[in-house]
N, C-alpha and C positions, 0 to 999 in steps of 0.2 A: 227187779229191774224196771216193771213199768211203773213202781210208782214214785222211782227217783225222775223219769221223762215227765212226772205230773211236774214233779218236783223244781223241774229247770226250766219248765212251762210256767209256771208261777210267778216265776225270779225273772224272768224276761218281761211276760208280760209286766210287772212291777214296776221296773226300770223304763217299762216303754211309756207307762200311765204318768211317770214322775216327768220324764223327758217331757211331755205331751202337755202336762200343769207347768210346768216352769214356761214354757213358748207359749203359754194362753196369755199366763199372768204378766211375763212382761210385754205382750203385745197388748193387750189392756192398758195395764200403765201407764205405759210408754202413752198411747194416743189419750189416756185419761189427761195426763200430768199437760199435755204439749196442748189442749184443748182450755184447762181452767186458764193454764199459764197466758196463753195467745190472746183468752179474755177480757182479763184483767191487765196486761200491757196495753191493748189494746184501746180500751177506754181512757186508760192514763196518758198514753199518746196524745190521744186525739185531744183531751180537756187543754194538753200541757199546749198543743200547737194553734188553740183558736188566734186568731188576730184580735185583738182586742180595742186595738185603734180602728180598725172597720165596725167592728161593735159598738164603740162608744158614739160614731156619728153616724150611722145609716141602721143602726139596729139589725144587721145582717150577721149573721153566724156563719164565720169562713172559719178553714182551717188553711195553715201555709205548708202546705207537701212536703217540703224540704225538710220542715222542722219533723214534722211527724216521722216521716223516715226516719229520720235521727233518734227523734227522742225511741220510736219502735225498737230498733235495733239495740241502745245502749240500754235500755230496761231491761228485753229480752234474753242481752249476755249478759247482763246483771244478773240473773234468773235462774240459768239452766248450768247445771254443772258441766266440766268438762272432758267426759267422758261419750259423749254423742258430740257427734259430727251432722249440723244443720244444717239446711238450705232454705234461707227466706228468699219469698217473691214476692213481688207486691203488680197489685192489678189496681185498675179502676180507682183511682186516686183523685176524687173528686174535693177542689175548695169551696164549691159553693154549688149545692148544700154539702157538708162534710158526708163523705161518704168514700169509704177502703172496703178493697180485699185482701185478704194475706194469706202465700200459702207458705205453711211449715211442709218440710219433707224433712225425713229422717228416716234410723229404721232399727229393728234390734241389733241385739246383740249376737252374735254367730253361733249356732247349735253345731254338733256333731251328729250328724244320724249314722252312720257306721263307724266303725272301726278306721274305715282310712279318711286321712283329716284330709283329702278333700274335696269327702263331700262335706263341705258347709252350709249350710240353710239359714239364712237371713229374709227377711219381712220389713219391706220397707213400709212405711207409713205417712200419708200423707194430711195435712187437718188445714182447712178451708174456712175463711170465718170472714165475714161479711156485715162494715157497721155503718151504721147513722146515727147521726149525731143529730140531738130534735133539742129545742131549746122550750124550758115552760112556758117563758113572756114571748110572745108574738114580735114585740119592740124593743127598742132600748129601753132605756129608764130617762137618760139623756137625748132625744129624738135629734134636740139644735144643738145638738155638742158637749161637753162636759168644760166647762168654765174652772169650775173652784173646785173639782173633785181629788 
């Protein structure tokens, strides 16, 4: 008899070790995947919204806020499947010098931890990403304008 109790000891703890790796792994992930993804929109935003008529006569690197939001968002759900539910925020939305913060929240997927469903265990997740936008040339290339370009 006591070494069938080692026995259900085992099987539990097992189940408890598996439960415990699947909640790591997709808490990982999850802020892995919502981290490159945020990066790489990110950037792409911001090249897609510079002004480029302030750039071609003042040699100044704006970006237009509106545009960036836009282009952020439809990349973004371009991006992530539809199986998570997001919340974008956006902070600090500077045009000159280009400079964003975006926050993603989101969260897993719902765990059982007992027997009765509900108690559910969810983890939400939140990713913070904060950019500048630097340009290599100091100037335009154009300073008086762009004529015949």
């Amino acid at each position: 008899m006591k070494e069938s109790f080692w026995t259900y000891l085992v099987i539990v703890l097992g189940l408890f070790i598996i439960v415990a790796m699947l909640l790591v792994q997709d808490l990982t992930s999850t802020a892995e995947e919502d981290y490159y993804l945020m990066k790489e929109v990110m950037e792409a935003a911001m090249v897609d919204s510079v002004d480029y008529g302030i750039y071609r006569t003042t040699g100044e690197i704006r970006i237009i806020e509106e545009k960036f939001v836009e282009n952020f968002i439809r990349r973004f759900s371009e991006s992530v499947m539809a199986n998570k539910d997001y919340r974008l925020e956006f902070f600090e939305i500077y045009e000159s010098p280009p400079k964003a913060t975006v926050r993603i929240s989101t969260s897993t997927r719902e765990y059982s931890v007992s027997i009765d469903s509900e108690d559910m265990v969810n983890f939400g997740i939140a990713t913070i990403l904060s950019s500048i936008m630097e340009a290599k040339y100091p100037e335009s290339a154009w300073p008086n304008g762009c004529e015949n370009c």
